[in-house]
MIRODO-715258 format. One record per residue (C-alpha): residue in one letter; x, y, z. Coordinates in steps of 0.02 Angstrom, whole numbers, plus 50000, padded with zeros to 5 digits. Layout:
<rs>
AXYZ ...
</rs>
This chain:
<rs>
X580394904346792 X579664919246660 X580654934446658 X579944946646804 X579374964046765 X579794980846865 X578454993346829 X578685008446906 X577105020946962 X576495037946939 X575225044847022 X574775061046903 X573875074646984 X573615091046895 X575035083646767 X576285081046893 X576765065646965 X576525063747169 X576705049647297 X575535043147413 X575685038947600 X574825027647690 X573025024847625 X573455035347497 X574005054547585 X574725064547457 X576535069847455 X577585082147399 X577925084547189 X578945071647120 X579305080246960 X578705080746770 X577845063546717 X578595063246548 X580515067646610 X580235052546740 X579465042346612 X581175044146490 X582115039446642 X581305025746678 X581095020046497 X583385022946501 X583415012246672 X582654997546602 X580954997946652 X579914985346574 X578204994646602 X577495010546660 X575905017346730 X574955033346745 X573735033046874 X572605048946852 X572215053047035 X571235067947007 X570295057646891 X569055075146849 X568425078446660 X569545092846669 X571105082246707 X570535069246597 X571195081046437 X572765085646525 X573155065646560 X572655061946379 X574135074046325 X575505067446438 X575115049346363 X575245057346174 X576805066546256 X577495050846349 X577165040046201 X578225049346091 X579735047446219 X579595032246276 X579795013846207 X578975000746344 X577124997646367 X576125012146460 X574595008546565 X573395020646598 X571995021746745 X571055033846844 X569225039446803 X569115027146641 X567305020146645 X566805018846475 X567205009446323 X567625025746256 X568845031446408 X569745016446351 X569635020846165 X570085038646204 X571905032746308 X572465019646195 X572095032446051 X573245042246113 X574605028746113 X574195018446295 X574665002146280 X573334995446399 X572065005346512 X571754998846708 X570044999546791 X569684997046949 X567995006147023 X567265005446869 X567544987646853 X566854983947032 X565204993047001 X565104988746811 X565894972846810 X565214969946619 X566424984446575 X567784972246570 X566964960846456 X566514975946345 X568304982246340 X568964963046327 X567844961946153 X568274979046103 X570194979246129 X570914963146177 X571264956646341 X572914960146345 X572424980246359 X571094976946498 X572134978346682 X570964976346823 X571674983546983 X571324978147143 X571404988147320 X571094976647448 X571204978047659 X571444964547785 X569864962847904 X568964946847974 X570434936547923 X570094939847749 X570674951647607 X569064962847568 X569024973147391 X568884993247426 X568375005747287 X568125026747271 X570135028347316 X570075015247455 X568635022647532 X567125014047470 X566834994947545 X566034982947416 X565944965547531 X566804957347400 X568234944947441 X569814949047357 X570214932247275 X568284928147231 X568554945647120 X570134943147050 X569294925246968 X567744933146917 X568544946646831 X569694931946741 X568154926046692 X567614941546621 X569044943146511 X570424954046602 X572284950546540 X572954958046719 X572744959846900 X573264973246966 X573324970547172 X573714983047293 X573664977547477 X572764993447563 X573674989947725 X575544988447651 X575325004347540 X576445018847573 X577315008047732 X578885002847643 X578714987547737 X578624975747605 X577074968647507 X575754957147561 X576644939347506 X575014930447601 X573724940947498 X574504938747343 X574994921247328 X573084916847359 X572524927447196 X573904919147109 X573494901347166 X571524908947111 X572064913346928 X573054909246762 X573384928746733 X574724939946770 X574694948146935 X575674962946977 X576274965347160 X575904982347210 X575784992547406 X577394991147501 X579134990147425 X580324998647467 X581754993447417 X582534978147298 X582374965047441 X580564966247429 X580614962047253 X581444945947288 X580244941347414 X578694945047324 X579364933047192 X579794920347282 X578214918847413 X576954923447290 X577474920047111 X576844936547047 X577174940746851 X577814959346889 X578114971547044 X577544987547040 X578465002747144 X578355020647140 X579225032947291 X580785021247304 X581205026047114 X580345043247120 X581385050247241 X583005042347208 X583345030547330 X583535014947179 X583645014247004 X582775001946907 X584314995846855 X585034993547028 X583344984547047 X583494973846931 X585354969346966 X584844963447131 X583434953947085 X584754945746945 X585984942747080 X584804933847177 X584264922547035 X582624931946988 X582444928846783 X582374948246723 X582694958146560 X584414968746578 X584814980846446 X586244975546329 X586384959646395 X585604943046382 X584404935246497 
</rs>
């Protein structure tokens, strides 16, 4: 088994990180991104990702400074996404020292973006993320913050945008998000029996247990978490450490793996 990834989450609004509740209800302030970021870098953390919530041409400028900023401090790949539908968005965040830049409404309405940005950049900086909601005993994809139905099955996208040169999937089960409950283990392990790329586990975890699961039912590359780290109830490190205990393959600072 590959060495897992923990990749913790920040939702940046206004250039503060915040948490989402179910189907995405903002919480309180969760503190500065780039002091979390540092943290997070010290714990171990394998990735990060800014998600630009606000997503605005206003806040666009603002997030484009925190990844200079958070580049400069930090020493693990950074994903950016939120509001990039260009070429050019892309150009403009891994400019500024983004390692990779995730798309996800952009992608579903302009699915020739990822192609463009494959051709451009690599497919290793093209993450295609994924919100997707149980109904008629499928997973259906979602776009516009969860709010925008596209009648596309899950899986069916997750292959065609394979196909159209992502590197990533980034899947977030719609109906786990913000519960703490766990992910969706059924969900994902379809999209990874669907593909040959990474997929990152994301909606649900909420605490180190999870992480095991996910692995184990579903085979995912990486997990993805963001209030169970942003509000101190786990380290990455203590993450990791259980996941290790539980013979889960990850990368521990200062010691082999």
């Amino acid at each position: 088994m590959l060495t897992k990834r923990i990749i913790p989450c920040m939702d940046v609004r206004d250039g503060r990180v915040v948490k989402n509740l179910r189907y995405f209800t903002p919480l309180p302030d969760a503190g500065d991104p780039v002091t979390l970021a540092r943290a997070y870098n010290d714990q171990g953390a394998d990735e990060l990702v800014y998600l630009d919530i606000t997503a605005s041409v206003e806040a666009r400028s603002l997030t484009i400074e925190l990844v200079r900023r958070t580049a400069d401090e930090v020493f693990i790949p950074l994903t950016v996404a939120g509001g990039i539908s260009s070429v050019a968005d892309m150009n403009a965040v891994l400019h500024a020292g983004a390692d990779k830049t995730g798309i996800n409404t952009a992608a579903a309405t302009n699915p020739s973006l990822i192609s463009e940005g494959a051709l451009r950049f690599g497919s290793q900086c093209i993450v295609v993320a994924i919100d997707a909601k149980h109904e008629a005993d499928d997973w259906w994809v979602y776009t516009h913050g969860g709010r925008k139905a596209t009648g596309r099955r899950a899986v069916d996208w997750a292959h065609e945008a394979q196909e159209r040169g992502a590197g990533e999937i980034l899947l977030t089960s719609m109906d786990r998000d913000g519960t703490g409950d766990g992910y969706d283990t059924t969900l994902l392990r379809q999209v990874t029996d669907a593909v040959n790329i990474p997929v990152i586990a994301s909606g649900g975890a909420s605490k180190p247990e999870h992480f095991v699961d996910v692995v184990r039912k579903a085979n995912v590359d990486a997990v993805l978490a963001a209030s169970m780290f942003h509000y101190g109830h786990y380290t990455v490190t203590q993450a990791k450490e259980h996941m290790r205990a539980n013979s889960v393959p990850v990368r521990l600072q200062g010691v082999p793996g």
